[in-house]
C-alpha positions in Angstrom: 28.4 -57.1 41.4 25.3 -56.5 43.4 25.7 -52.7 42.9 25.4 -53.1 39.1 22.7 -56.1 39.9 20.6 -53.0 40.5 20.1 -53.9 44.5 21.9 -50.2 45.0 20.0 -48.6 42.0 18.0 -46.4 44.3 21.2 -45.1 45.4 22.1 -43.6 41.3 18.5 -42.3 41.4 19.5 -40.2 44.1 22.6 -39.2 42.8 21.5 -38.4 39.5 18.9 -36.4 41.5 21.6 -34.5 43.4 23.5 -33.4 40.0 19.7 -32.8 38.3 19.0 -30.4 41.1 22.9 -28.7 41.3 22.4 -28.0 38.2 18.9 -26.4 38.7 20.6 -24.7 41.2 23.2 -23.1 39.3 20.8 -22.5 36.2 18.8 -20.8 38.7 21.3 -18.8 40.3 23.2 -17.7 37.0 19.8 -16.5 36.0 19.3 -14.5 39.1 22.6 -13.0 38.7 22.1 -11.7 35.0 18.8 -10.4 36.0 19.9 -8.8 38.6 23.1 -7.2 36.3 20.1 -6.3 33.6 18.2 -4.2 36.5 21.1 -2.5 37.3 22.3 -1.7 33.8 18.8 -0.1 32.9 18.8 1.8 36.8 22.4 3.1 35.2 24.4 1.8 38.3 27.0 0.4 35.9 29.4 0.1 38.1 27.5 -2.9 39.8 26.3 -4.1 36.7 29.8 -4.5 35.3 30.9 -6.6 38.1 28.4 -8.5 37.7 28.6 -9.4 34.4 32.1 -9.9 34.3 31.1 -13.4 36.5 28.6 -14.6 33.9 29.7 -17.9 33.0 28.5 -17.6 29.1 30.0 -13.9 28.8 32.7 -14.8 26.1 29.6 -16.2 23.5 27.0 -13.8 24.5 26.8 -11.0 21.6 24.1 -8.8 23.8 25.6 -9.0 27.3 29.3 -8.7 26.0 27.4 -5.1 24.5 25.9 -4.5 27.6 29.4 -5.0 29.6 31.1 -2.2 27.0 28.4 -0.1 27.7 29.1 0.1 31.3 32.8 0.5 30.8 31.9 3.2 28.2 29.9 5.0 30.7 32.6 4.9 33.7 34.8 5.7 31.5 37.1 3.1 30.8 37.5 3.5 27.0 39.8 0.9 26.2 38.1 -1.8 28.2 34.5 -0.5 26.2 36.1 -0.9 22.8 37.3 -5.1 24.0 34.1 -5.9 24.5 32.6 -4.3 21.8 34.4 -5.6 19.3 33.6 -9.0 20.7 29.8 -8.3 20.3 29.8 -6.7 17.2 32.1 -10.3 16.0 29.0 -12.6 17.6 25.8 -10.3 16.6 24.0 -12.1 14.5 21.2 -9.7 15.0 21.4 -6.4 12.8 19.8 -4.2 14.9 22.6 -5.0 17.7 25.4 -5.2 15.4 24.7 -1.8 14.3 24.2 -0.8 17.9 27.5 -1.5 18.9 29.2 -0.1 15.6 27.5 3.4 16.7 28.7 3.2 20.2 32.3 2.1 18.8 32.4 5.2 16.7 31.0 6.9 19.9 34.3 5.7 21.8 36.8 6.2 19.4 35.5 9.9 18.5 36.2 10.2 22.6 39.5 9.0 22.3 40.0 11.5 19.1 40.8 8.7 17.0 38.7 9.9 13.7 39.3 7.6 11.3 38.6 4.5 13.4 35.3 6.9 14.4 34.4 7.1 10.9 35.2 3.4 10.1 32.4 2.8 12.3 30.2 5.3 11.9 29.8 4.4 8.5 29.4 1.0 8.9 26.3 1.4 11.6 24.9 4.1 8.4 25.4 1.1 5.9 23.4 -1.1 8.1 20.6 1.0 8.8 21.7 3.8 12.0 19.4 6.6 11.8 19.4 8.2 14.8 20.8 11.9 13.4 19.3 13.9 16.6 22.2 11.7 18.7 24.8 12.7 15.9 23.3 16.3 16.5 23.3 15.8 20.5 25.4 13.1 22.3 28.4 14.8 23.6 30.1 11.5 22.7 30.2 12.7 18.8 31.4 16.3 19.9 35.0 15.4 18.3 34.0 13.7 15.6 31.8 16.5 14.6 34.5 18.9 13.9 36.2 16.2 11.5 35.2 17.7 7.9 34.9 14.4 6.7 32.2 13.7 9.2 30.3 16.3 7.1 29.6 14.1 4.1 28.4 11.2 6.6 25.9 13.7 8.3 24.2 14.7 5.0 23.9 11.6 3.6 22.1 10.1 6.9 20.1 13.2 7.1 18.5 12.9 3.6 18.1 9.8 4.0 16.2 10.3 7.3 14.6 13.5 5.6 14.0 13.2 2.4 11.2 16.1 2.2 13.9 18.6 3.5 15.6 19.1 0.4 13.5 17.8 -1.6 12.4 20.8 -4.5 8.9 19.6 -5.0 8.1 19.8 -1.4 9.8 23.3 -1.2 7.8 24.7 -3.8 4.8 25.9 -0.9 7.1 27.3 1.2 6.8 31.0 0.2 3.7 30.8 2.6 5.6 29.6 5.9 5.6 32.3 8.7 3.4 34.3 11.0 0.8 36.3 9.0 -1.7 39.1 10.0 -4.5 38.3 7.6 -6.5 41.0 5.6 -9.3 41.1 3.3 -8.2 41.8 0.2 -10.8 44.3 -0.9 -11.0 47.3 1.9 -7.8 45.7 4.1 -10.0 44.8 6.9 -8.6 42.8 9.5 -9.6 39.1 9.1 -7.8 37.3 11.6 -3.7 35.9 12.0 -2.2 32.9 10.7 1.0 30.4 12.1 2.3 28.1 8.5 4.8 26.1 10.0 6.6 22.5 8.8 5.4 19.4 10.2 6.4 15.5 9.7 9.9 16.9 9.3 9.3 19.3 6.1 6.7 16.4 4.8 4.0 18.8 5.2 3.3 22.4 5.5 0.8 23.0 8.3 -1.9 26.2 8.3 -3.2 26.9 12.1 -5.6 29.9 11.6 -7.7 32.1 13.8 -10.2 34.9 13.0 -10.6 37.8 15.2 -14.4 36.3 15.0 -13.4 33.1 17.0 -13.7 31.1 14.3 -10.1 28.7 14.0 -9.3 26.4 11.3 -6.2 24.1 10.3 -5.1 22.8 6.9 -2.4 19.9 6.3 -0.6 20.9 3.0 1.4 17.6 1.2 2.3 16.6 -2.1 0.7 13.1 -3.0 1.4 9.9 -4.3 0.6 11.6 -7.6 3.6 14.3 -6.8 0.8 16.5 -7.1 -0.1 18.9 -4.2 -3.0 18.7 -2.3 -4.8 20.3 1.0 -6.9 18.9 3.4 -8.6 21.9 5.6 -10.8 20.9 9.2 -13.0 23.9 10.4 -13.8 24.8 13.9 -17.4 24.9 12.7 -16.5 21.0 11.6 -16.1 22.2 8.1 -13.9 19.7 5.8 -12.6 20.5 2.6 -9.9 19.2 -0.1 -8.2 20.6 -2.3 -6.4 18.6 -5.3 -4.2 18.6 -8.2 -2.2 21.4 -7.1 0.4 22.7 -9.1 2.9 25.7 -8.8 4.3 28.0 -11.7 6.8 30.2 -9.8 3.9 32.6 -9.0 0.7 30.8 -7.7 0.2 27.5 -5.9 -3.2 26.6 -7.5 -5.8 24.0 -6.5 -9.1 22.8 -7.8 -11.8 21.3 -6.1 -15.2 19.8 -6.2 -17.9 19.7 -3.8 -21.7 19.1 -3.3 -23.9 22.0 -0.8 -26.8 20.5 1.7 -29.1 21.0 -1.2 -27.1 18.3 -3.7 -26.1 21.3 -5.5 -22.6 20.5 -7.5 -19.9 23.2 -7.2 -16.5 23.0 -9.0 -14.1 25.6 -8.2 -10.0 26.8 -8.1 -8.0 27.8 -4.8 -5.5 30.4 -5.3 -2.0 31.6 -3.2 -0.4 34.1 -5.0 3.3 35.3 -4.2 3.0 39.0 -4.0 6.4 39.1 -2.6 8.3 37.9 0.0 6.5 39.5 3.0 3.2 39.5 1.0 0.5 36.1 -0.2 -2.9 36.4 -1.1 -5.3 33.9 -1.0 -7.9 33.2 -2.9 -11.2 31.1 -3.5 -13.6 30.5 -6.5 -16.4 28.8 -7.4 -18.6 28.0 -10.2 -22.0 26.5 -10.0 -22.0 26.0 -14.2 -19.0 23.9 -14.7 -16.6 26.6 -14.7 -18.5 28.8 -17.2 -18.6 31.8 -15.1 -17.2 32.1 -11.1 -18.3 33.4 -8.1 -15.5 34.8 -5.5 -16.0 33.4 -2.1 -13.4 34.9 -0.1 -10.3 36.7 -0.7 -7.6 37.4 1.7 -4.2 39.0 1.7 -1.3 37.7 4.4 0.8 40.3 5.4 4.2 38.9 7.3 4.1 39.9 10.7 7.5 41.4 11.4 
């Protein structure tokens, strides 16, 4: 046959052509489309976005658009529909991070629908994956029935230390007789020094100092326990003053730290920081130093902080 001869062969190349570029063509277009559905979903018009990618040709095998579809359903509102294609993703994830998206926003739906258990089923397995978003389990009015399930409590806790450890931890609490607002006074004659702001920082990983004297001078001081679960401080003067303070150590009574440090002149100074729990409205603080290797010491300032009520 003279078509098979190859006489018509330029007649296949442009068929093959034809089918090379329809297919360009749709690739193209089904791109366009799912763009187009993405821009939507993160402009939260999900209504448009779910109608769009309910035509996606590859919907039923794709794990992150399949999410993306529940997600708009589980915005408008259409719980059962949300919870289909959820489930679908969550079967196709392959990727942990989605998987244990979808597993949150299942427990999300199902708390909505006041199904507990099946909230808790998968609120616990998005926690045994790795979810750690507590400020949405404080938050998202999703969770709002769930929250009231006493069974829920346990779950809370268990993210939350893990999120927080410091919180609760006893080591890291052992400073925080000195959190508060303070009116600071010299010890000696109860002269007005200046007022001081000890608050928690990094989530109770730290105990931060923001000082100001009535002089102008201002200072700050980051509080932490090391990798030695020893305490330390780190202070930073206005004046560009920096000092540490190590290997500190509390008894009940008295958070105490020594130091080291060289003056201007090369002069070696070894010394001990003092807070004192007077009480619970009442911490003095205290600083020595000894120029002789701790043979005799030399007060270098001494303050009470009086709880400003």
């Amino acid at each position: 046959s003279p078509f098979y001869n190859g006489e018509d062969s330029s007649l296949i190349k442009k068929m093959r052509n034809l089918y090379f570029l329809a297919a360009v063509f749709c690739f193209l277009q089904t791109v366009a489309q799912q763009k187009l559905a993405d821009s939507l979903f993160f402009g939260k018009k999900y209504e448009k976005a779910k109608q769009l990618y309910l035509k996606e040709p590859d919907l039923e095998t794709n794990a992150l658009t399949l999410n993306r579809l529940g997600f708009c359903f589980h915005k408008t509102k259409k719980l059962d529909e949300a919870i289909v294609y959820y489930i679908k993703s969550e079967k196709l994830a392959q990727n942990q991070a989605l998987a244990v998206t979808v597993q949150a926003r299942l427990a999300k739906v199902y708390s909505m629908q006041r199904q507990d258990q099946k909230s808790l089923e998968y609120l616990r397995k998005a926690v045994s994956n790795g979810y750690v978003n507590v400020s949405e389990l404080n938050s998202d009015p999703d969770f709002s029935n769930l929250r009231k399930v006493k069974s829920y409590e346990h779950i809370y806790d268990s993210l939350y230390n893990i999120t927080y450890p410091c919180k609760k931890d006893p080591k890291r609490r052992e400073f925080d007789f000195w959190l508060g607002a303070w009116n600071v006074f010299t010890t000696q004659g109860d002269q007005t020094a200046g007022e001081s702001n000890i608050d928690y920082a990094s989530e109770g990983c730290m105990i931060l100092e923001n000082y100001k004297s009535f002089g102008g001078y201002t200072g700050k001081s980051m509080n932490y326990v090391n990798e030695k679960n020893e305490w330390e401080q780190t202070w930073m003067g206005s004046d560009g003053t920096v000092a540490k303070f190590d290997h500190g150590k509390y008894d009940g009574k008295e958070m105490l730290f020594t130091f080291e440090k060289t003056d201007k002149n090369g002069n070696k100074k070894t010394g001990k920081f003092h807070f004192y729990k007077i009480g619970d409205n009442v911490v003095r603080q205290m600083q020595e130093s000894s120029a002789d290797n701790g043979v005799t010491h030399t007060v270098d300032y001494d303050l009470t902080y009086k709880r400003k009520k």
